[in-house]
N, C-alpha and C positions, 0 to 999 in steps of 0.2 A: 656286339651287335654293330653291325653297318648301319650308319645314315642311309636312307636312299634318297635319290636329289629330285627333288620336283621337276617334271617336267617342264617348265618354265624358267628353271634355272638351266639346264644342259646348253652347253653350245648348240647355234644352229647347226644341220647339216647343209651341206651344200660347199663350194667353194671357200666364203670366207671360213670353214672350218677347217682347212687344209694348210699346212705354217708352210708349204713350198710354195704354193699360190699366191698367200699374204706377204710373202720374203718378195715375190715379183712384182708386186703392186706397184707404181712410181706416183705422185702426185701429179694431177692433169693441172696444168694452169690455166689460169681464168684471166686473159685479158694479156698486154703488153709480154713482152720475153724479155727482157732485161739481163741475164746471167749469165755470166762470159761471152767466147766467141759467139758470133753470130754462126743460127744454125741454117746453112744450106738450104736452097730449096730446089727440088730436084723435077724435072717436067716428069709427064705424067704418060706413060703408054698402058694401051690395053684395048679393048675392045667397045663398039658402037653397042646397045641394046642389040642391034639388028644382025650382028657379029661382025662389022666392017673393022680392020684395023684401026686408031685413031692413036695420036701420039700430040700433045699439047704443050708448047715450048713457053713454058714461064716467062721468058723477056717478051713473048708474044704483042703483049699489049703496052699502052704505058700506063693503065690504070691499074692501080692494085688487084690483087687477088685473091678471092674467095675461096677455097680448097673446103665444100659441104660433102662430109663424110655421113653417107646416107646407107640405111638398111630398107630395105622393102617389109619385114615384117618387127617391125617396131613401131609400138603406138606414138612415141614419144618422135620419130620422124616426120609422122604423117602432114602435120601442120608445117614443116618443113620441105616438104613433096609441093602441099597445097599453095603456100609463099612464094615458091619458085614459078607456078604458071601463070602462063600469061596474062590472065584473068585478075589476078591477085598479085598484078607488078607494087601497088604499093608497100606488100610486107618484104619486097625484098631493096636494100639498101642502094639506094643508086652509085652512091659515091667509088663503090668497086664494081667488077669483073665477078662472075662467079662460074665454077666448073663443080657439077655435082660429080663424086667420086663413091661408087659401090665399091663391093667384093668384085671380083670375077666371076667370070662363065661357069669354072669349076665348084663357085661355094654359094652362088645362086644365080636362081633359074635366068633367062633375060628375058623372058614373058613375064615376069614378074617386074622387072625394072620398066620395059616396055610401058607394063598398065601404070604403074607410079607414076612414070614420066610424063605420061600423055598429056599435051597441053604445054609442056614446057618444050617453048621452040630457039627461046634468046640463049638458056644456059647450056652447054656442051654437057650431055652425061657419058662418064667414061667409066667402064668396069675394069678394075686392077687391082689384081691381088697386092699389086707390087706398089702402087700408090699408097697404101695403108702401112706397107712394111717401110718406106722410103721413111714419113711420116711418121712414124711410131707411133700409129693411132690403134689404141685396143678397146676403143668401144663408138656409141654412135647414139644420137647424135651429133657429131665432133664436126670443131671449124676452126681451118689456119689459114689466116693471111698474111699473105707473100707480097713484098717487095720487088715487081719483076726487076726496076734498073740495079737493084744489088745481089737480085737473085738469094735473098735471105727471106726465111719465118721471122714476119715482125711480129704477130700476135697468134695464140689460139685458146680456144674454150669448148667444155662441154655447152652445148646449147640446151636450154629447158621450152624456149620461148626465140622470137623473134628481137625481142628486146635485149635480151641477153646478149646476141651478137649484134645488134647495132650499138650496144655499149662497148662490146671490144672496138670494135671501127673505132670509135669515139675517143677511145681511151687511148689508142695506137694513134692518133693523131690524123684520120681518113675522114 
């Protein structure tokens, strides 16, 4: 006679059920980089909401920099969208620079970026597939700050909250 296994006990389905998927996992860090060379940070090109080209030069400024890797349909953004307008300058960190950075044109819509955006006139949003790939960012809500005078990632982290990344600031020494 075979056992049969409770329902309760089976692996989930979905992704983490997959050992090629889990074999590509990498641990996201949470705060300062610290571990060998210093990782590059590469400016950012891609598209306005509005489809205008836009290309954003990292030495740009001389205040640090914000890289908020944002999704338009993720609940866990939204307070992140909301932080950023105008409206609600106190949830976003003075001490840096920040450039919200989507997918592209091709992997969402820019009427969707548009509506998110609305209200945010201080931060640059810039849609780029290629911003995510530079970045090795594979999920969202995600935040790396850059170094423009060394042109390096001094910190990044998943974001849960606003506090979460005013701790990285904090902890990278901003």
């Amino acid at each position: 006679m075979i056992p049969q296994v409770s329902p309760d006990l089976r692996p989930p389905d979905g992704p983490l059920a997959d050992p090629a998927f889990v074999a590509g996992l990498r641990p996201i860090p949470s705060g300062p980089v610290h571990t060998g060379a210093p990782r590059p940070a590469s400016d950012l090109v891609g598209v306005t909401p509005g489809g205008s080209s836009v290309e954003f030069q990292i030495d740009s400024t001389d205040q640090a920099i914000l890289l908020v890797f944002l999704s338009t349909r993720c609940e866990g953004c939204d307070g992140f969208w909301r932080g950023l307008k105008d409206s609600d300058a106190a949830a976003f960190p003075s001490s840096v620079s920040a450039v919200v950075v989507t997918r592209g044109p091709t992997r969402v819509a820019s009427t969707d970026v548009e509506a998110a955006a609305r209200g945010i006139s201080r931060v640059p949003v810039i849609m780029s597939d290629a911003g995510w790939v530079d970045y090795g960012v594979t999920g969202y809500p995600f935040f790396v700050l850059v170094d423009p005078a060394s042109r390096t990632v001094v910190a990044e982290t998943v974001g849960f909250g606003w506090p979460d990344v005013h701790a990285m600031i904090r902890a990278a020494g901003y």
